[in-house]
C-alpha positions in Angstrom: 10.8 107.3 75.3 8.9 105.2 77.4 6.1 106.4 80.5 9.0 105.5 82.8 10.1 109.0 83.1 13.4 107.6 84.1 16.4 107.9 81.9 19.5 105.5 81.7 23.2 106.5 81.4 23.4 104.6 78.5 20.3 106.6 76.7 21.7 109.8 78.1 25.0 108.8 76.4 23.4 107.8 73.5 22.3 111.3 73.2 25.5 113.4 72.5 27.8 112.0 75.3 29.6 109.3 73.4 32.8 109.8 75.5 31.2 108.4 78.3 29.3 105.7 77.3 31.0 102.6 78.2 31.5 103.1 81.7 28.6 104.5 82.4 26.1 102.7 80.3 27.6 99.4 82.2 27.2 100.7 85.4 23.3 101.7 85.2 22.0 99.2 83.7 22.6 96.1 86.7 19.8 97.4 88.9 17.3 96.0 87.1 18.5 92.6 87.4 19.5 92.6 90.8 16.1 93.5 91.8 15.2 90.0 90.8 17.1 88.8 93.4 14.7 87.6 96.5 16.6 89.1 99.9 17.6 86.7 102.1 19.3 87.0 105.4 22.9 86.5 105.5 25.6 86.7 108.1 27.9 90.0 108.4 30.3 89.6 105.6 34.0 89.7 106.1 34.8 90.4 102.4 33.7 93.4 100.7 35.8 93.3 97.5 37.8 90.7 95.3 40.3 91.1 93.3 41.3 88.8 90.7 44.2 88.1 89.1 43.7 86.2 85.8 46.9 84.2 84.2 45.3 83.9 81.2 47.2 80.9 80.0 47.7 79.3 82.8 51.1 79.3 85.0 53.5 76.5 85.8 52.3 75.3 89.1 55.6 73.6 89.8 57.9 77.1 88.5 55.7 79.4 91.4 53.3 78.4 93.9 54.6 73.8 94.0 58.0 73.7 93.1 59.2 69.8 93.1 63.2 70.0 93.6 63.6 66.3 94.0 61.6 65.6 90.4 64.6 65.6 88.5 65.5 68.1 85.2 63.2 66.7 83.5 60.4 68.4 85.7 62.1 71.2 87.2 64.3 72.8 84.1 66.7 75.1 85.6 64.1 76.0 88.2 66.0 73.2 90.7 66.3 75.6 93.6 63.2 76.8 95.5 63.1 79.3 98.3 62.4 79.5 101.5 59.3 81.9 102.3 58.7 83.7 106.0 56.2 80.7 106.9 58.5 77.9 108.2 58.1 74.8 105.7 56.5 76.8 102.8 59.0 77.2 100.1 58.1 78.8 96.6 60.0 79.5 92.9 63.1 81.0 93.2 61.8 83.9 91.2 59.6 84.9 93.5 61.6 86.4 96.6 59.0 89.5 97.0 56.4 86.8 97.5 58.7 84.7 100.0 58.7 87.8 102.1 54.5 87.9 102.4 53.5 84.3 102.6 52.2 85.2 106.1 49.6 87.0 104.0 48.7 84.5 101.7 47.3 80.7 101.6 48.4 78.5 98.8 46.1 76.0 97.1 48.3 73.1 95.7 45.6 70.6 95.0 43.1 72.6 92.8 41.8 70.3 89.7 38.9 69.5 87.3 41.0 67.7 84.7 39.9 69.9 81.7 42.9 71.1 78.9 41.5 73.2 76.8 41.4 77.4 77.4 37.8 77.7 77.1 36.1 75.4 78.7 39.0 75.1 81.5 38.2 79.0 81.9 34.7 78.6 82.0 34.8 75.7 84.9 37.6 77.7 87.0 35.5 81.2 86.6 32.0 80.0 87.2 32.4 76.9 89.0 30.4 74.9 86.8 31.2 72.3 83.7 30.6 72.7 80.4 27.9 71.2 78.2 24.9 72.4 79.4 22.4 74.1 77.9 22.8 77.4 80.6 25.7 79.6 80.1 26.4 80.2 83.5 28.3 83.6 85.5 31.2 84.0 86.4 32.1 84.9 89.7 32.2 88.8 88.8 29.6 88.6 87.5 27.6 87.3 90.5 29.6 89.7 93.1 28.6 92.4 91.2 24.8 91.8 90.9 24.9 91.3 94.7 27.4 94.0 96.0 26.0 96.7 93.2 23.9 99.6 92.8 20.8 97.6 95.0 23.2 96.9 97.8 24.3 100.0 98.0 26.9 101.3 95.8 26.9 104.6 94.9 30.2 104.9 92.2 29.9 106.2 89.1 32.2 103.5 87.9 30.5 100.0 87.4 31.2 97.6 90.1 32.5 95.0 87.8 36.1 96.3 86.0 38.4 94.7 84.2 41.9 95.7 83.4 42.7 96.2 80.3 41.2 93.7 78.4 38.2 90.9 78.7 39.6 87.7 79.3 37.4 86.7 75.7 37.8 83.0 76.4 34.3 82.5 77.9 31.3 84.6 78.5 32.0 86.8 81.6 28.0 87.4 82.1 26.6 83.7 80.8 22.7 84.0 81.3 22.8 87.4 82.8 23.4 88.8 79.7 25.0 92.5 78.3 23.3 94.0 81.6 26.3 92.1 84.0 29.3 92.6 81.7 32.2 94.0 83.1 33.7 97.4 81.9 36.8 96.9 79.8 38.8 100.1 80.8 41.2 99.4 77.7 44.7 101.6 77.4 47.9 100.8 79.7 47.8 102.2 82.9 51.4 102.4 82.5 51.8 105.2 80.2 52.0 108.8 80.9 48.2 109.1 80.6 46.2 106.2 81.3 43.5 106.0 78.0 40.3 104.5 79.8 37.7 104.0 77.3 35.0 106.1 77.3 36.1 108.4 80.0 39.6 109.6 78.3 39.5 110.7 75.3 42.8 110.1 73.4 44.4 113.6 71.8 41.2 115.6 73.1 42.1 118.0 75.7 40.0 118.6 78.9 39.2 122.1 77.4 37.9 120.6 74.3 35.5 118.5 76.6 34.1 121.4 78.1 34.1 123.5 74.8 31.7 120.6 73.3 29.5 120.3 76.3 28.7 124.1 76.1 27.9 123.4 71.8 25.7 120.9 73.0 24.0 123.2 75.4 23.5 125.8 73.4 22.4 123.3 70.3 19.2 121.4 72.6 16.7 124.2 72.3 13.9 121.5 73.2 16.0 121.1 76.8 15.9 124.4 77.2 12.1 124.6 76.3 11.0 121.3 78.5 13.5 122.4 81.5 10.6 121.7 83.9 9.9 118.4 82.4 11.1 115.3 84.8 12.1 113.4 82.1 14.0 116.6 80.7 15.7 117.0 84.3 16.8 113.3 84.9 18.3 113.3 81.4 20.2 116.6 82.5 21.4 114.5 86.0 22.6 111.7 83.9 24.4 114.1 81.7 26.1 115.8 84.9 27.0 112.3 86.2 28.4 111.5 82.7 30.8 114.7 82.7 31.8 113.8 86.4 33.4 110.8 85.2 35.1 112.2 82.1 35.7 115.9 83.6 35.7 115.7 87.4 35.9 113.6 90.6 35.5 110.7 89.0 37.9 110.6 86.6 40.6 110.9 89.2 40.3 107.5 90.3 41.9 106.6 87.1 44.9 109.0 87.9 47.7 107.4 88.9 50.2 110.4 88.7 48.4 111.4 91.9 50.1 108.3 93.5 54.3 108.8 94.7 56.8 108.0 92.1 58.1 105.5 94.7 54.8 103.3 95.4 54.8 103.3 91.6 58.0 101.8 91.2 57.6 99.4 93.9 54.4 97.9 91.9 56.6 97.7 89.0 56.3 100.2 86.1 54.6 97.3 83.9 51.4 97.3 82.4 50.9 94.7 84.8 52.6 96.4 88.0 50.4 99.5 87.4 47.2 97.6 86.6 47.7 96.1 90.7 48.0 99.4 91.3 45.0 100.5 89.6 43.1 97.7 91.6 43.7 98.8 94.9 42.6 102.6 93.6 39.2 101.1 92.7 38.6 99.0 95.5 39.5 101.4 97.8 36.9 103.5 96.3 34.1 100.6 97.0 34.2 99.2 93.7 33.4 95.0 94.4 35.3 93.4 91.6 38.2 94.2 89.3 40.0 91.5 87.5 43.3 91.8 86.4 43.7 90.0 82.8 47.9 88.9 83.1 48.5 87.2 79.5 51.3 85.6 78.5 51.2 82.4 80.4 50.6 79.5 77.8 54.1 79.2 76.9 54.6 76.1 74.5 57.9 77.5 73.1 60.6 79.0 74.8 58.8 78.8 78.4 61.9 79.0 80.4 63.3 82.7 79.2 59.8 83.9 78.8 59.7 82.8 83.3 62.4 84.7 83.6 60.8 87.9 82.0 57.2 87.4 83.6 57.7 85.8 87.3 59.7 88.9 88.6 57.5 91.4 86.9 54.2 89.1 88.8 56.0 88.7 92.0 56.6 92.2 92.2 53.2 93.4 91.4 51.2 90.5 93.7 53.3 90.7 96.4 52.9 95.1 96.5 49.8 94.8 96.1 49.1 92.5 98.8 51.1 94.7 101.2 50.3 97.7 100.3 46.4 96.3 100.8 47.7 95.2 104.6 49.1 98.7 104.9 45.9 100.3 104.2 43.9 98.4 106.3 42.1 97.0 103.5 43.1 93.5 102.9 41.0 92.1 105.9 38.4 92.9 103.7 39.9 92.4 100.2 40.0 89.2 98.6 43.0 88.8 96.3 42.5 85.9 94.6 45.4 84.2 92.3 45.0 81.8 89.1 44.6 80.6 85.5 42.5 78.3 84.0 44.8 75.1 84.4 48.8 74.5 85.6 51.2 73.7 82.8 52.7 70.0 82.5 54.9 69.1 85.0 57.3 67.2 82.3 59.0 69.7 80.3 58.7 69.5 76.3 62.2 69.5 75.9 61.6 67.7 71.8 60.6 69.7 68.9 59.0 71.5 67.8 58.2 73.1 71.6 62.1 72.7 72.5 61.8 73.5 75.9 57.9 74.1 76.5 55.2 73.4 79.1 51.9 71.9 77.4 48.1 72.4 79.3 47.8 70.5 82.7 44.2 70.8 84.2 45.0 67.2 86.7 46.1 69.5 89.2 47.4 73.3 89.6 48.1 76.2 92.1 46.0 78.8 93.0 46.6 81.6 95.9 44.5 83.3 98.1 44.4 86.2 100.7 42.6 88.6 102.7 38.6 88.8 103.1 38.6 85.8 106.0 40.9 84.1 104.2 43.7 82.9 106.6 47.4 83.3 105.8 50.9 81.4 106.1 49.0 77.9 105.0 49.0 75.5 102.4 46.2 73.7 101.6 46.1 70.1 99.5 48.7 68.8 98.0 50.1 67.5 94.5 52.0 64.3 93.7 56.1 63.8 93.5 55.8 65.3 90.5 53.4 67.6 90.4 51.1 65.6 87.7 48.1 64.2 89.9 46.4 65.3 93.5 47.9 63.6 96.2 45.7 65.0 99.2 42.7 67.4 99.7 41.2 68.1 95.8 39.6 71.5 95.6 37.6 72.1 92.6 37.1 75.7 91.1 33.4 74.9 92.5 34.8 74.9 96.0 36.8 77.7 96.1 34.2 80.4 94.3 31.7 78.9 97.2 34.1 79.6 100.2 34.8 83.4 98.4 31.2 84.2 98.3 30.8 83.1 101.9 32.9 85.4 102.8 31.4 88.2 100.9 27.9 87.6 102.5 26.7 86.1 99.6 24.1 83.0 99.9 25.5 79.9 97.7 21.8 79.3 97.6 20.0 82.1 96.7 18.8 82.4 93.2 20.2 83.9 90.1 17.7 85.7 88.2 17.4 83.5 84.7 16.1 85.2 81.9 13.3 81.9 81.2 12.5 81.9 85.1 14.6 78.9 85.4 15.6 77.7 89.0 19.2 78.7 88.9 21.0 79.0 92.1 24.4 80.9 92.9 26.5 77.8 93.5 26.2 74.4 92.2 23.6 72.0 94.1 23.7 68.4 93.9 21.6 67.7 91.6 24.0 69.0 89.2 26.9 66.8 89.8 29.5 69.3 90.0 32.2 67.4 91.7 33.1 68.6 94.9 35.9 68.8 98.0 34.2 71.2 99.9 34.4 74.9 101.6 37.7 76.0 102.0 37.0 75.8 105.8 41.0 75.1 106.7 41.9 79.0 105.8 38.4 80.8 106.6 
């Protein structure tokens, strides 16, 4: 043990609390990096929390948020027939009615671009706002919120302010240059099942009872606790241990109950992994956590794209469009970014030859992206594509521009300067000197 009399989660974990570990370990161990952040004045924030939802993959612009009737089959498949939303002019997929209902709520982005068609590097450009090549591995935008909005500005969950549900999107490195310390927690399981697995705070087949009967063993096992009670560094370890059993045993692990939500809000969300992880999200935001991302695969359909639409864009517009509601009926969308994308659009031609018989292939040129809540204006649409969906006609926003406007609006400084682990001048968004093409703040919807 070192001088510091302090003692981590992650060490108290380490000590006989495996069950716990992940979740807590993540969540006490940003501190130390956000104190490396010099304070700097910033304007009351109208965003407190984001929440991302990742189409890993990357969705058809033109079958959801730019649908181009007049293209032709060749473009539209048998998507030919868009909708009408509640914002006169705006019209979206015809699998998307839920959404049509909201678009008062929401801005669409129909001219987002950087060019890029390749998973990774298209993910790491539209989730950190920088290009590749470089010899720093920058954050992404969780990342950043949750070095800012965390445990030195004032959170006090046990849960780490950076969640991801279920999995990590594993196509770039979430933290970059901040290293293991600003990973998000993975919560793993389906939130959709009877009992929602979350690793490291339910244990699967091992009964509350059981918990308890193994903390008690472990109690009555650590005679040099017992000996050392007055000891600080004895005392903190026993705080950390009480924190660590909150999460698995009490309050805390509540949050990730959602039997103690109605059977109707439930099935309104959808009874999806997907439905229920939007669900989940609003949970944790609403208990102050800054950043959850939702990782949606199943979007890079090469094959069969057309049936697999007709399985996924119900089961999203259901999920997006509760969520977004039920965040406005809560009061807690004016200050709850929802923010909507993958890492590129999908070719406007469709692939009807083989061997993709009916596919959509990569399309970084131009794509779709939605916004709402936290400042963000609804009922607009901002940019647009060409006739056929393949190139910007008007207004390009880069992934650069629209991570900027979101940490505007969360009261973080674009300027201010990441902490880099070789003391290197790294600053939160781009600056010039760094080429990173740019359309500007997304000042037409903030």
């Amino acid at each position: 043990m070192s001088n510091d009399t302090r003692i981590t989660r992650r060490e108290a974990l380490r000590a006989g609390l495996a069950a716990g570990a992940g979740a807590v370990a993540a969540a006490s161990e940003l501190p130390a990096i956000a104190r490396a952040v010099p304070p700097r004045p910033q304007a009351a924030p109208k965003a407190r929390a984001v929440i991302q939802m990742w189409l890993w993959g990357g969705p058809a612009h033109m079958d959801t948020l730019d649908p181009k009737p007049a293209s032709g089959s060749d473009y539209t498949g048998p998507f030919a027939s868009p909708i009408a939303t509640n914002v006169a002019g705006i019209q979206i997929g015809e699998l998307l009615p839920e959404l049509a209902k909201i678009a008062d709520k929401y801005s669409i982005i129909r001219s987002m671009t950087h060019g890029n068609n390749a998973h990774e590097t298209a993910a790491y450009i539209t989730q950190t706002g920088r290009m590749p090549g470089g010899r720093i591995v920058y954050p992404g935008v969780g990342a950043v919120v949750s070095l800012f909005k965390g445990y030195d500005a004032g959170y006090k969950g046990l849960i780490p302010p950076y969640i991801v549900l279920t999995q990590l999107q594993g196509r770039f490195s979430e933290a970059g240059f901040l290293g293991q310390k600003a990973k998000p927690f993975a919560t793993g399981g389906d939130p959709n099942q009877q009992r929602f697995v979350v690793e490291g705070v339910v244990a699967q087949g091992i009964t509350d009872a059981r918990q308890k009967e193994r903390r008690e063993l472990l109690h009555s096992l650590d005679t040099l606790a017992i000996a050392l009670k007055e000891d600080p560094g004895i005392a903190a370890f026993g705080q950390c241990e009480t924190q660590a059993y909150d999460l698995i045993l009490g309050e805390g692990r509540k949050m990730f109950d959602l039997s103690q939500e109605k059977d109707d809000l439930r099935a309104r969300y959808g009874r999806s992994t997907f439905g229920q992880s939007c669900l989940m999200a609003r949970r944790l935001v609403e208990q102050g956590v800054p950043f959850v991302t939702i990782n949606y695969q199943g979007w890079d359909t090469h094959k069969d794209h057309f049936p697999t639409m007709r399985r996924k864009l119900p089961e999203m517009d259901r999920g997006v469009a509760t969520l977004i509601q039920d965040l406005s009926d809560r009061g807690l969308l004016d200050s709850t970014i929802v923010w909507w994308s993958g890492e590129f659009g999908r070719t406007p031609r469709v692939q009807w030859e083989a061997p993709w018989n009916g596919g959509r292939g990569h399309w970084g040129p131009v794509f779709s992206a939605l916004v709402a809540g936290g400042g963000f204006k609804g009922g607009h649409v901002v940019g647009a594509s060409d006739d056929k969906a393949a190139e910007v006609k008007d207004r390009p926003v880069y992934p650069s521009d629209l991570i900027r406007s979101m940490y505007t609006l969360l009261g973080i400084d674009p300027e201010a300067t990441l902490p880099h682990p070789q003391g290197l001048d790294v600053r939160v968004s781009p600056t010039a000197s760094e080429a990173v093409p740019s359309g500007g703040i997304l000042k037409e919807i903030m």
